[in-house]
C-alpha positions as CSV (number, residue, x, y, z in Angstrom):
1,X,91.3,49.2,108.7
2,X,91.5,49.8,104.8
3,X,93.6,47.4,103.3
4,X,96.5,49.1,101.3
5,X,97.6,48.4,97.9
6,X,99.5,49.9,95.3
7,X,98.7,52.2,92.9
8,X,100.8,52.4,89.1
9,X,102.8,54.7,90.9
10,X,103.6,52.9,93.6
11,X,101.6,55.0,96.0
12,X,100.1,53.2,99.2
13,X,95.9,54.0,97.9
14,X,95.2,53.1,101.2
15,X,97.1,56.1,103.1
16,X,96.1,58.3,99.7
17,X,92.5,57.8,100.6
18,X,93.3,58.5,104.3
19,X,95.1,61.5,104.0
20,X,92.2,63.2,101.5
21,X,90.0,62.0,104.2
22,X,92.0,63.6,107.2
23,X,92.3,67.0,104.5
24,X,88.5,67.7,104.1
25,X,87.8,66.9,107.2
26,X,90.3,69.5,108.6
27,X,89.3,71.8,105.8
28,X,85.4,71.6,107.2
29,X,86.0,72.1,110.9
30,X,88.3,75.6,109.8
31,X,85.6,76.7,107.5
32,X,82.4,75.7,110.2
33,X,84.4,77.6,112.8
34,X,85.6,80.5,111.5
35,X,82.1,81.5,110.7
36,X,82.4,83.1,114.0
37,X,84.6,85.2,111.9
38,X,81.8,85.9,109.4
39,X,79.3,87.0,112.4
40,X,82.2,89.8,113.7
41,X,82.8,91.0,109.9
42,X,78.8,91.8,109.4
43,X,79.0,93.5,112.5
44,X,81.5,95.6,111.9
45,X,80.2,96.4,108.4
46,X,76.5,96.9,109.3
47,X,77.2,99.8,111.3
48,X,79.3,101.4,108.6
49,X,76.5,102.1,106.6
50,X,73.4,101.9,109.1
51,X,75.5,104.7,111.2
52,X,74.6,107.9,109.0
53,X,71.2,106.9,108.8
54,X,70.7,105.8,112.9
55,X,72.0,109.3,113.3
56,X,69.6,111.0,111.1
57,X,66.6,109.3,113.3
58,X,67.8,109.4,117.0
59,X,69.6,113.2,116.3
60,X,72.6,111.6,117.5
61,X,76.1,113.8,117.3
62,X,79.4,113.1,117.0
63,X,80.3,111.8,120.4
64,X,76.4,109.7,120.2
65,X,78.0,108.2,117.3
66,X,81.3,107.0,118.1
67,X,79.5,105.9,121.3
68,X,77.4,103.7,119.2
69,X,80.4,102.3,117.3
70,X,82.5,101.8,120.3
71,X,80.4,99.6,122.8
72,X,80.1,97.1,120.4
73,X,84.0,96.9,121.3
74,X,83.5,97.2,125.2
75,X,81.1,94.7,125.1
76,X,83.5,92.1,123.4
77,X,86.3,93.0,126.0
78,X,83.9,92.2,128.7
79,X,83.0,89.0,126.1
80,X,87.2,88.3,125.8
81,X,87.5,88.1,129.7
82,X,84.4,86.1,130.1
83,X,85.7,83.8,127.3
84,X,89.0,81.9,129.3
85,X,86.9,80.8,131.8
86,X,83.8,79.5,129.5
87,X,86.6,77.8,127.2
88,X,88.4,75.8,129.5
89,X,85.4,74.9,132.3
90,X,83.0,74.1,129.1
91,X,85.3,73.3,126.0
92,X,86.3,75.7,122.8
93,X,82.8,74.1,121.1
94,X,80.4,75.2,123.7
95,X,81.9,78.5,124.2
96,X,81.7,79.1,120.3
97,X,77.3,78.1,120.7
98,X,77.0,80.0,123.5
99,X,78.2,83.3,120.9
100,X,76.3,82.1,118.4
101,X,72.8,82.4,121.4
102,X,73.6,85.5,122.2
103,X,74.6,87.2,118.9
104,X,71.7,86.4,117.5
105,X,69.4,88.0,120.5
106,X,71.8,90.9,120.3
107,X,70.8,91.6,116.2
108,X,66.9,90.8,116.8
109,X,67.2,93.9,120.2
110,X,69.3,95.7,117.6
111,X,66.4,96.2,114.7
112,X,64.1,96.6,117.9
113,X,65.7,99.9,119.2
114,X,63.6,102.6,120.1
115,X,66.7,105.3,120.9
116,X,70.5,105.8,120.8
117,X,70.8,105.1,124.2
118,X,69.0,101.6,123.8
119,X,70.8,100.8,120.7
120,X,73.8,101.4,122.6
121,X,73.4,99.0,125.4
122,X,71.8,96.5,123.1
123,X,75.5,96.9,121.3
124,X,77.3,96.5,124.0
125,X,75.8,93.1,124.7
126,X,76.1,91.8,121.2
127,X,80.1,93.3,121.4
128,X,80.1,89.9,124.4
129,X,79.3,87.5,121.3
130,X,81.9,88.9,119.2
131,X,84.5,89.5,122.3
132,X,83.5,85.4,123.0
133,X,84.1,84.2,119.3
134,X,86.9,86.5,118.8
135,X,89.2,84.5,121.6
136,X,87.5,81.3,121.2
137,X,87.7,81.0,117.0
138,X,91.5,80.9,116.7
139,X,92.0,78.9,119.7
140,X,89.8,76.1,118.4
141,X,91.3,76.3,114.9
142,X,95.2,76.6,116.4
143,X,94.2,73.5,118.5
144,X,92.7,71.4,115.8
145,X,94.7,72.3,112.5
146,X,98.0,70.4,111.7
147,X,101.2,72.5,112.1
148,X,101.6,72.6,108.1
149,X,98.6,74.1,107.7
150,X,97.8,75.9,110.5
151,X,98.8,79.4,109.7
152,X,96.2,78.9,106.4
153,X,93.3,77.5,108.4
154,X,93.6,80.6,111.4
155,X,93.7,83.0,108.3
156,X,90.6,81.8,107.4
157,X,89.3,83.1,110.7
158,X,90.3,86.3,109.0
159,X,88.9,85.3,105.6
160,X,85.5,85.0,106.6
161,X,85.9,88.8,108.5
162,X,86.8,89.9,105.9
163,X,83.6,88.6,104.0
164,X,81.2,89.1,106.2
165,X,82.8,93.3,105.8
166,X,81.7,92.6,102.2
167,X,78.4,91.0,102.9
168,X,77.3,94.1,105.4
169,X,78.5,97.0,102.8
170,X,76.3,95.2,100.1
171,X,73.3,94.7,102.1
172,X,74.2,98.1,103.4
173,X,74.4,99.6,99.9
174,X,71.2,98.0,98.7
175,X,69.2,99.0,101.6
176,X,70.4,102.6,102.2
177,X,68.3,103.4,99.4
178,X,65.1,102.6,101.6
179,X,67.3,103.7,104.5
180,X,66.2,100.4,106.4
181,X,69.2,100.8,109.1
182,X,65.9,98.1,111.4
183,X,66.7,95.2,108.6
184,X,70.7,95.9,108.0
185,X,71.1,95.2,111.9
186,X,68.4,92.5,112.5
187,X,69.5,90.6,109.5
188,X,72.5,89.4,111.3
189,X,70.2,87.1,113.3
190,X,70.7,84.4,109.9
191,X,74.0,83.8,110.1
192,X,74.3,83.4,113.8
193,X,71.4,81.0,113.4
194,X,73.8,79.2,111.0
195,X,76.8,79.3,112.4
196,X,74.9,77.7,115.8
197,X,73.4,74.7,113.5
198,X,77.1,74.3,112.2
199,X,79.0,74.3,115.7
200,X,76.7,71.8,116.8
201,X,78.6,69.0,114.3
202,X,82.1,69.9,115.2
203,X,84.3,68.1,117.2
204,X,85.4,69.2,120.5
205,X,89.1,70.2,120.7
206,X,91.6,67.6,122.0
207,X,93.7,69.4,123.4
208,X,90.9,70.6,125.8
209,X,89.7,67.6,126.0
210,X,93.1,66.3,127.3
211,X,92.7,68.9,129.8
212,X,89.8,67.8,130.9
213,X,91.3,64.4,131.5
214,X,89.4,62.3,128.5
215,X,92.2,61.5,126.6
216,X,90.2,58.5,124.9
217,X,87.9,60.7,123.2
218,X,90.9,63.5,122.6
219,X,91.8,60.4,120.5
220,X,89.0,59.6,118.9
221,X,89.3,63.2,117.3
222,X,92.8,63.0,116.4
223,X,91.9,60.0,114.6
224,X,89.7,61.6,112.3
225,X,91.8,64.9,112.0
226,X,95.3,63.2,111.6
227,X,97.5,60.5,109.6
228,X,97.2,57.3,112.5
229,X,100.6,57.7,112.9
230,X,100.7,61.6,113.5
231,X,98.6,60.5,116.5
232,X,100.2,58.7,119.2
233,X,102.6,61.4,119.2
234,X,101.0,64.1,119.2
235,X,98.8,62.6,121.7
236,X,101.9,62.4,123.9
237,X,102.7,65.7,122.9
238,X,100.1,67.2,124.6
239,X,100.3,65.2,128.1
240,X,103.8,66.3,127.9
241,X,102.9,70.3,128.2
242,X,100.5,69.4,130.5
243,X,103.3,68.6,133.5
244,X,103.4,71.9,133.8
245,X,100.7,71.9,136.5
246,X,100.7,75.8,136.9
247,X,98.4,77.6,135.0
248,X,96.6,80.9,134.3
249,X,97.2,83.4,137.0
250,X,99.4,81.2,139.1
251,X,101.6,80.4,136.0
252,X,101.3,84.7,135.3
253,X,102.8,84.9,138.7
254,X,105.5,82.9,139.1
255,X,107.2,82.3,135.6
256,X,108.8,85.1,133.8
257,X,108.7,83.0,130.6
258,X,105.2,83.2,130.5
259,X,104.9,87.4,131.5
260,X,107.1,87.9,128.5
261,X,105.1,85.7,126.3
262,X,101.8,87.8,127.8
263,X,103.7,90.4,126.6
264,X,103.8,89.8,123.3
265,X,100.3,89.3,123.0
266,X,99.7,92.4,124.4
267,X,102.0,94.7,121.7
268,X,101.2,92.0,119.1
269,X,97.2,93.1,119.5
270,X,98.0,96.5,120.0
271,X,99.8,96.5,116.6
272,X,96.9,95.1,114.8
273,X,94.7,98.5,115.4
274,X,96.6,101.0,116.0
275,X,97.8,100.5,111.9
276,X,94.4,102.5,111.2
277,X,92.3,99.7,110.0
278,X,89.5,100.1,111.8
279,X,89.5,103.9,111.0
280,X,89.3,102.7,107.5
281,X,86.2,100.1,108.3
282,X,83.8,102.4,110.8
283,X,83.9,105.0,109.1
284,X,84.7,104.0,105.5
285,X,81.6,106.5,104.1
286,X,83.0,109.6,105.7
287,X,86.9,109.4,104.2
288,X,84.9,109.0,100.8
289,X,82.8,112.0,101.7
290,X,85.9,113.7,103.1
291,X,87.8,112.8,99.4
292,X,85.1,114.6,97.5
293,X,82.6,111.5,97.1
294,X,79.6,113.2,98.6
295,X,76.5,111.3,97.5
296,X,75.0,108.7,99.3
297,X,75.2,106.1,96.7
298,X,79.0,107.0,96.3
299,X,80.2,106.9,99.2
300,X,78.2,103.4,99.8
301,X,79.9,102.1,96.7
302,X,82.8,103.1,97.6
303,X,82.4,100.9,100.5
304,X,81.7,98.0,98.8
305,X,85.1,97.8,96.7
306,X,86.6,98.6,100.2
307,X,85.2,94.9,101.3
308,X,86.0,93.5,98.3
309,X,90.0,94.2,98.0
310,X,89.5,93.2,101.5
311,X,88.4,89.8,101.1
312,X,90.9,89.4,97.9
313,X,94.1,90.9,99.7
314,X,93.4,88.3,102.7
315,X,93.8,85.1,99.9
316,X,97.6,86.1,99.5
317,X,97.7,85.4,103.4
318,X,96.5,82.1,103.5
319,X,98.6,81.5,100.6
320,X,101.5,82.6,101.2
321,X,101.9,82.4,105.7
322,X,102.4,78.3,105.5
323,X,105.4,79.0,102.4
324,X,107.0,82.2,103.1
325,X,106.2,82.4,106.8
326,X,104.7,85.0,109.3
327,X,107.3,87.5,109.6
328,X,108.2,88.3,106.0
329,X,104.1,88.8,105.4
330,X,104.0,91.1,108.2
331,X,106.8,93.1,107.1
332,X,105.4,93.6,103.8
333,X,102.4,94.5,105.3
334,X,103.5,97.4,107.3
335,X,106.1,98.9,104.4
336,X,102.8,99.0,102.4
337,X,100.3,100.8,105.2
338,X,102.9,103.1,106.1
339,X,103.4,104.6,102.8
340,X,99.6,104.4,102.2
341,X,98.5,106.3,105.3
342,X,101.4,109.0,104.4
343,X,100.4,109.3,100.9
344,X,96.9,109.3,101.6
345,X,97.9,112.4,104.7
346,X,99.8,114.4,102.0
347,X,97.2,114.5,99.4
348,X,94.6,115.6,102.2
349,X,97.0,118.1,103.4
350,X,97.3,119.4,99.5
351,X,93.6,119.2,99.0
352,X,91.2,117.1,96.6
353,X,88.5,119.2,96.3
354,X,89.4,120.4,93.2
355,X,91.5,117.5,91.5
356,X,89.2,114.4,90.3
357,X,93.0,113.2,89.9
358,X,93.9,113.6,93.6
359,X,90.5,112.2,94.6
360,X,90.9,108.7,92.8
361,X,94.6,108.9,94.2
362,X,93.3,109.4,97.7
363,X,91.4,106.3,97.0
364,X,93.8,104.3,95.6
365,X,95.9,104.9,98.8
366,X,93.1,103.8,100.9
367,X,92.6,100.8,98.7
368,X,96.5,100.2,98.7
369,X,96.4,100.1,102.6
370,X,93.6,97.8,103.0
371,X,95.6,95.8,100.5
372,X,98.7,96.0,103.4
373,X,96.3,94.9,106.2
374,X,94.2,91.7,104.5
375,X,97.8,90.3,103.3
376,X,99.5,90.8,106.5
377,X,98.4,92.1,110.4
378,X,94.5,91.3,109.6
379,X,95.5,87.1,109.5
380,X,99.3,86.7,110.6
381,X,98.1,88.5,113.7
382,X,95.8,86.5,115.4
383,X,97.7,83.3,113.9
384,X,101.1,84.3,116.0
385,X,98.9,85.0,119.1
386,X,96.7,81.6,118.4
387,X,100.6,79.9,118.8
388,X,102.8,81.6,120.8
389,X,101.4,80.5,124.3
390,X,101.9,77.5,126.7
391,X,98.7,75.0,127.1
392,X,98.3,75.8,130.8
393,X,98.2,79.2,130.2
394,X,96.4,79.0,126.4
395,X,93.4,80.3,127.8
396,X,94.4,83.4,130.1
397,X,97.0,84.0,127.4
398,X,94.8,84.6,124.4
399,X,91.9,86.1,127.0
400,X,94.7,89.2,127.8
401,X,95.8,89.3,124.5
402,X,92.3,89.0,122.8
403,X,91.2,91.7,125.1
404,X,94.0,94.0,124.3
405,X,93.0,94.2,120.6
406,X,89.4,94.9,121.7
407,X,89.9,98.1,123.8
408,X,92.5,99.3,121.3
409,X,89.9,98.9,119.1
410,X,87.3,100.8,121.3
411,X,90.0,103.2,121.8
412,X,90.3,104.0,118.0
413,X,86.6,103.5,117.0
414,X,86.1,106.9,120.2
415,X,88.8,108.8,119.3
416,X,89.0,108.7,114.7
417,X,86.1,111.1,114.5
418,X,87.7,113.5,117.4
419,X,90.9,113.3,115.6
420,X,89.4,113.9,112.6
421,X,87.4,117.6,114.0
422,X,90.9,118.4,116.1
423,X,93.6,117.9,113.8
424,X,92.6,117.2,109.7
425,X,92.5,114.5,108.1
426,X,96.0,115.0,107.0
427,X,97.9,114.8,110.4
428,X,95.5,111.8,111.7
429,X,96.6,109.7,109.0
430,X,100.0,110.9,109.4
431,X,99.8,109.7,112.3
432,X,98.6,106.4,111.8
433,X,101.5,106.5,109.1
434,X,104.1,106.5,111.3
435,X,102.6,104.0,113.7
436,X,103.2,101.5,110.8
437,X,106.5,102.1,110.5
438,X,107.2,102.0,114.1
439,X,105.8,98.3,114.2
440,X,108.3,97.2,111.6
441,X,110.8,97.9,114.6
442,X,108.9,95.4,116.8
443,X,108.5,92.8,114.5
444,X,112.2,92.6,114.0
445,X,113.0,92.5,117.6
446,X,110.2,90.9,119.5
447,X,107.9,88.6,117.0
448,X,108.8,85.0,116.5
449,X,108.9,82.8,112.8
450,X,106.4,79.3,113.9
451,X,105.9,78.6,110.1
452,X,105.6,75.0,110.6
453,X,106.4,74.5,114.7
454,X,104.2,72.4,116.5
455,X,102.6,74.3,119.6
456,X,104.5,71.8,121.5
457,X,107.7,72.7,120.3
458,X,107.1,76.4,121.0
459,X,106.0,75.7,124.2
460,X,109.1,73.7,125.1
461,X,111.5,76.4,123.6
462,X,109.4,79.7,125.4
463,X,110.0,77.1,128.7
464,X,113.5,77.0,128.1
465,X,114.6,80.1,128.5
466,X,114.8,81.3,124.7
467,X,114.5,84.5,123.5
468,X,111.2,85.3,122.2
469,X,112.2,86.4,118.8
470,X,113.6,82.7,118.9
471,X,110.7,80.6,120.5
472,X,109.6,79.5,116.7
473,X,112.6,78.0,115.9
């Protein structure tokens, strides 16, 4: 033990030294983990820009297409359901390497693809890596990140989505002009090797590992992740929720506490893509084209400062979510997508093929929405769902809810360019308009605020009987 002593300030240097030690050790388990993050943002950037060219080669058409898009997101809802069961039999840690394994066999088939019809099964197993590190990321992060700063350290879940979006539309851009789609998809097979090296040094959760009945060890972590006397109590904490012997379909059954909590997941996820961002990320090259940015090289530019202002906007989350709180984030966010998709509707509706003016406008509205999503639904999102359920139930909770967002997500990725050939662009992002403004409705009556409330103290309250829109208090 590190004898203390006093610094000119009359600070213990001891407990300084400890706590800076506990910080970057915290800080490097977040970062490690949430590169599972980075692997789903590549993935959903690759195919942004590999799409028009995979078409060109395999002759594939509009439905070919979207199929080839979407199951990459069936795959990671049949990845989500797997996930509960490989997260609480083998621990948060293995499930995130057994991800990293298959996502990169998925990206070296990928490059290997002699058809459509191959690339999209080939898809549709890699979609099981991202559905598996999409359920398993935030749960490790929620589980291991002190309540002060846990809403920053899930966001950077988001974070490193939102760079790996950036990395893809770069490597996309440079390589379109060799129209390489082979090397933008097997490419993906570095990062996963990366992110499996990385796993391999992080701790396993202790709340799991209090599951699984070694509480020794589940202190042994704590230790290094916590101020020593932050650790008996949480410790306790833990065993606490843990009387609850119920859990995961039994617990779904018989307490109504729980349903409504499942519930929330479920219109919490649902929120996240029906605001239009994935509309915005598939098929970022064909809004430019549709705006009046027909070359190649523009609309792959274009692109790019998509994933930038993506990356930047999600910084004023992780700022911001552990000071202001979840709820005020999110409501900003909406206010902001809502008017963007509207504006962005009307000046479709008027017609930009003839006003450079109402093209860069159209843009900026674009830009301004994917401004609304990084800051706000993107992070706060998965944050609120990483939080809002009971131990017992963690893993079926966030395996439902997790699920959700993925065949939303399919749903939207099948349906945008339909939408798109049926109705205009202008009524589909109307649409999407007034979906954002809708959510503001269900934020204010359903969501909870858990800025700063332990798990176990949300727990206890969702237990009690208290409404849900008051389980964070």
């Amino acid at each position: 033990m590190m004898e203390n002593s006093l610094n000119p300030n009359g600070h213990l240097v001891g407990e300084l030294q400890e706590a800076r030690k506990c910080k970057k050790l915290v800080y490097a388990v977040a970062l490690t983990a949430a590169l599972a993050g980075l692997l789903f943002g590549l993935d959903v950037g690759v195919i942004s820009g590999a799409l028009p060219f995979i078409a060109q080669q395999f002759k594939a058409g509009t439905e070919r297409q979207e199929l080839i898009v979407s199951s990459l997101l069936i795959g990671a809802v049949i990845g989500t359901l797997l996930s509960g069961i490989l997260s609480r039999t083998y621990g948060r840690k293995n499930t995130l390497l057994v991800s990293a394994v298959v996502f990169a066999i998925g990206s070296i088939f990928s490059a290997l693809a002699t058809s459509a019809k191959m690339l999209i099964y080939v898809r549709l197993f890699l979609g099981v890596a991202v559905g598996i590190a999409s359920f398993t990321a935030p749960l490790y992060l929620s589980e291991m990140s002190p309540p002060r700063v846990r809403g920053s350290l899930i966001s950077m879940y988001q974070l490193m989505i939102t760079i790996g979006i950036l990395s893809a539309f770069l490597s996309d851009t440079f390589l379109s002009y060799s129209e390489n789609w082979r090397i933008m998809l097997g490419i993906l097979v570095v990062p996963s090797s990366l992110m499996f090296i990385g796993i391999t040094l992080l701790p396993k959760s202790p709340r799991w590992l209090v599951l699984a009945g070694e509480k020794a060890r589940a202190r042994e972590v704590l230790n290094r992740l916590r101020h020593a006397e932050e650790v008996e109590a949480e410790l306790d904490d833990i065993e606490r929720t843990l009387e609850t012997k119920q859990g995961g379909f039994e617990l779904l059954r018989s307490n109504k506490y729980f349903r409504k909590v499942i519930f929330l997941g479920i219109v919490l996820q649902a929120i996240q893509q029906f605001t239009g961002i994935n509309v915005v990320m598939y098929y970022a090259p064909k809004i430019f084209n549709i705006a009046g940015f027909t070359s190649t090289s523009q609309a792959m530019w274009g692109t790019v400062l998509v994933g930038l202002i993506n990356v930047l906007s999600t910084f004023i989350a992780i700022a911001l979510v552990d000071r202001v709180g979840r709820k005020p984030i999110l409501f900003a966010g909406f206010i902001v997508m809502g008017l963007s998709m509207g504006t962005l509707g009307t000046m479709f509706h008027i017609g930009l093929q003839d006003s450079h003016t109402l093209q860069y406008a159209a843009i900026g509205s674009l830009l301004m929405f994917i401004v609304g999503f990084a800051m706000s639904a993107g992070p706060i999102i998965w944050v609120i769902c990483s939080e809002i359920f009971p131990l017992s139930g963690r893993d079926l909770g966030i395996t439902i809810s997790t699920a959700t967002n993925w065949l939303c997500n399919a749903l939207v990725g099948m349906t945008f360019l339909t939408m798109l050939n049926a109705m205009g662009p202008a009524h589909t992002f109307w649409i999407y308009g007034g979906l954002n403004v809708l959510f503001m409705a269900a934020l204010l009556l359903f969501v909870p605020e858990t800025k700063g409330v332990s798990l176990e103290k949300i727990e206890s309250n969702l237990m009690s009987g208290k409404r849900l829109v008051r389980i964070g208090r």
